[in-house]
C-alpha positions in Angstrom: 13.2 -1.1 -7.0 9.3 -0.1 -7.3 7.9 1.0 -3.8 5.5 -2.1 -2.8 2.7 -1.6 -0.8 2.5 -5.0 1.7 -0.1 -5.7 4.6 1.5 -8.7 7.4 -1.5 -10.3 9.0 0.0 -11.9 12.2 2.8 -10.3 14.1 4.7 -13.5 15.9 8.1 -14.6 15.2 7.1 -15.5 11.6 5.0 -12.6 10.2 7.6 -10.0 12.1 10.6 -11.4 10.1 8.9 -11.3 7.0 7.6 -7.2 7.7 10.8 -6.2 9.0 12.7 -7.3 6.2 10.8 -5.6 3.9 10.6 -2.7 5.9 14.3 -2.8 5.6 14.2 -3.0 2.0 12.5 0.5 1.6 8.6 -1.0 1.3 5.7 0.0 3.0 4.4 -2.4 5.5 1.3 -2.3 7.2 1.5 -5.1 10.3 -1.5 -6.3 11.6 -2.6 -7.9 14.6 -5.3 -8.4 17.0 -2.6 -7.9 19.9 -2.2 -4.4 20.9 1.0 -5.2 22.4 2.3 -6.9 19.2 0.9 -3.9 17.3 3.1 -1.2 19.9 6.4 -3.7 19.1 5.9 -4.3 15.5 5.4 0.1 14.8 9.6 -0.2 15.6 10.2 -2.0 12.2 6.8 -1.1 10.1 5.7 1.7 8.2 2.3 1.4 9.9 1.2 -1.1 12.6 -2.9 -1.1 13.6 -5.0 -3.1 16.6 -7.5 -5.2 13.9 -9.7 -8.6 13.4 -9.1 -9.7 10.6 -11.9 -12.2 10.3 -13.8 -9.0 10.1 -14.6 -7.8 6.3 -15.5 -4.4 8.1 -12.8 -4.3 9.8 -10.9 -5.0 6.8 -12.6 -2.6 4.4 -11.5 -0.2 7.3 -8.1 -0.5 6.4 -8.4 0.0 2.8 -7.1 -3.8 2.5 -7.8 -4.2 -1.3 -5.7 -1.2 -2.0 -2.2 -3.3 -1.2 -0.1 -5.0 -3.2 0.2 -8.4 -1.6 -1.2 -9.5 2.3 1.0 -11.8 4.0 -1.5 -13.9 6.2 1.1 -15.0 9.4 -1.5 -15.5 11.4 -0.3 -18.0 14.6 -1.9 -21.3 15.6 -5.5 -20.5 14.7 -6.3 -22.4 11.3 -9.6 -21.0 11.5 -9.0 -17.7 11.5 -6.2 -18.0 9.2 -8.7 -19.9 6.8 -11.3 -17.3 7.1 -9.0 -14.5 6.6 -7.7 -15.1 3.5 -11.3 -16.5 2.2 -12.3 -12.4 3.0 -9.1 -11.4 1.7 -9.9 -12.4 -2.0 -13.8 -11.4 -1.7 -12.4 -8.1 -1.4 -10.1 -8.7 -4.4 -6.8 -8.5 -2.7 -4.7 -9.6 -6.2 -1.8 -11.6 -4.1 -2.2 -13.3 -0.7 0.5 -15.4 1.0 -0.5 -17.6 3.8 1.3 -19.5 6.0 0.1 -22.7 6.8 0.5 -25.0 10.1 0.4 -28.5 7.8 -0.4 -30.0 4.2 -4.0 -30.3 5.0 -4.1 -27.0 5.9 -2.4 -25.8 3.0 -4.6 -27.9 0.8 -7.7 -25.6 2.5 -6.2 -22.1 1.7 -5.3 -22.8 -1.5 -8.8 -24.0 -2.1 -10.3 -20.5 -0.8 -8.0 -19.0 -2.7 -4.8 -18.3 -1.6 -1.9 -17.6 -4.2 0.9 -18.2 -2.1 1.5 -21.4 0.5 4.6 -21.3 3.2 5.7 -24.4 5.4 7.6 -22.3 7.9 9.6 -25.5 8.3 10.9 -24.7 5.5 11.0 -21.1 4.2 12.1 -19.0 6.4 10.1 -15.7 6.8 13.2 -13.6 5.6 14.1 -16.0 2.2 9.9 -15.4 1.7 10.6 -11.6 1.7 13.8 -11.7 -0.4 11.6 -13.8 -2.9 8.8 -11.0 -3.2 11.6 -8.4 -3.2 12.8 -10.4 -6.2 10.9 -12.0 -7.9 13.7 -13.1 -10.0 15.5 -14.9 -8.0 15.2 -18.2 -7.1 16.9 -19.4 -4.0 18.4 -18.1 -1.8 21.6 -19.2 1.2 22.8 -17.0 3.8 26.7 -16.8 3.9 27.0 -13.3 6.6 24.5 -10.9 7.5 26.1 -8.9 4.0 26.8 -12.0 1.9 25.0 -14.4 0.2 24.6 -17.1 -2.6 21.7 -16.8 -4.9 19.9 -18.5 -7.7 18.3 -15.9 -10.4 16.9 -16.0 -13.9 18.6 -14.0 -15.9 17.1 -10.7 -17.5 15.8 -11.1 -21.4 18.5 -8.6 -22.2 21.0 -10.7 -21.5 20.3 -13.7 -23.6 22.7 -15.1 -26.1 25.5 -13.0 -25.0 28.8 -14.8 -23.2 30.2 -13.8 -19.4 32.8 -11.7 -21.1 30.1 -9.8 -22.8 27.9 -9.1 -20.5 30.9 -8.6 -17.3 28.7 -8.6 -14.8 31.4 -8.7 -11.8 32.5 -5.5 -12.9 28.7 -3.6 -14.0 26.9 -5.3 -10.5 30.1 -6.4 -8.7 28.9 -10.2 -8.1 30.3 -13.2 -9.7 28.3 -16.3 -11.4 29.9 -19.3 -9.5 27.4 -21.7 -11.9 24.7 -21.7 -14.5 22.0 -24.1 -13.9 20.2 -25.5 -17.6 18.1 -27.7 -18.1 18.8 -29.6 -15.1 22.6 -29.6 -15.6 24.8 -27.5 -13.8 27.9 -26.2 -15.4 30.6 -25.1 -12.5 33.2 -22.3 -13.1 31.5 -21.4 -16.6 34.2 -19.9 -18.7 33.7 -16.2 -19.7 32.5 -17.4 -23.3 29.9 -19.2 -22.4 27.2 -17.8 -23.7 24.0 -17.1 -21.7 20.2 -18.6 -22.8 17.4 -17.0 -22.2 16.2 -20.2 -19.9 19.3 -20.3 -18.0 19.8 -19.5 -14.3 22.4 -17.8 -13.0 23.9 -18.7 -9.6 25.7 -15.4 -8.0 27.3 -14.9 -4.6 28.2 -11.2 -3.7 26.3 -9.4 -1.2 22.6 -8.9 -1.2 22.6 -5.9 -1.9 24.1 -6.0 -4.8 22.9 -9.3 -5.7 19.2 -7.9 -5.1 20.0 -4.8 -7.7 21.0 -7.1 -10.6 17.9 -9.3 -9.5 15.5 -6.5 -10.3 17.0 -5.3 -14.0 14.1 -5.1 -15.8 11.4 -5.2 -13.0 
């Protein structure tokens, strides 16, 4: 997996699971926050952690902002900041922001000022939101065990129109397709010569780690 540079605007409960996770995952994370005292927790799980306002376009340049990857904005219960920060974000050509947002009206706002990326913390959880930027492959995403886990992933182009048996991809990545999902149907327990298309998706359980390795063929 290619070294990411990520930026997590916001270090409260949701914008710390997201950096940590991919902190785990070998990435470098910048956390940001205007809270020294978030700042001095988060440097235990970041690569970098920095006291910053980011409603501040000097404070931002500061940073070297437009030089990352992809910002996470997680910033807490201030829809104005969080508005205004990612309206900066993108005037300083920032090529992927993800925002979180506190409602739909909200979400309808930073979308409109240009955010690429939406998240109802309702309903994605900060550490599915990282798996999904880890890998962008797959899909979604259920937690079996801290190691385990069932996940839905397009397959690699390389793969097309060859069956299961072909491709044996318990024994190369040592998970096992439980179901292939196309076009809206899902066929259980595929037999191993089914063959693969190239809009199929493939739904694996094994641990992540592994899972996450067959994810990225081809990234």
């Amino acid at each position: 997996m290619a070294i990411k540079q990520y930026a997590v605007i916001g270090l409260g409960r949701f914008g710390t699971s997201v950096a940590r996770r991919l902190y785990e995952a070998g990435q470098e994370v910048l956390g940001i926050d205007a809270n020294e005292e978030k700042v001095e927790d988060a440097e235990l799980f970041v690569t970098h952690a920095v006291v910053a306002d980011a409603t501040e376009t000097k404070a931002l340049r500061a940073i070297g902002i437009s030089n990352f990857d992809c910002v996470i904005v997680a910033i807490g219960n201030d829809m104005q900041s969080s508005i205004l920060t990612v309206s900066l974000l993108k005037e300083l050509g920032v090529k992927k922001v993800i925002a979180k947002a506190l409602g739909k009206r909200h979400g309808q706002v930073l979308e409109k000022v240009g955010a690429d990326w939406i998240i109802y913390p309702e309903r994605d959880m900060g550490e599915r939101v990282a798996n999904q930027l880890l890998s962008p492959n797959m899909l979604n995403y259920i937690e079996l065990s801290k190691e385990h886990s069932i996940e839905e992933i397009m397959i690699p182009l390389k793969m097309a129109e060859k069956s299961l048996r072909d491709l044996d991809i318990r024994a190369q990545y040592n998970v096992s397709v439980i179901a292939i999902v196309r076009e809206g149907d899902i066929i259980i327990s595929p037999s191993p010569d089914r063959i693969i298309h190239k809009e199929d998706l493939l739904v694996m359980i094994g641990k992540k780690e592994d899972i996450a390795k067959f994810a990225n063929i081809g990234q």
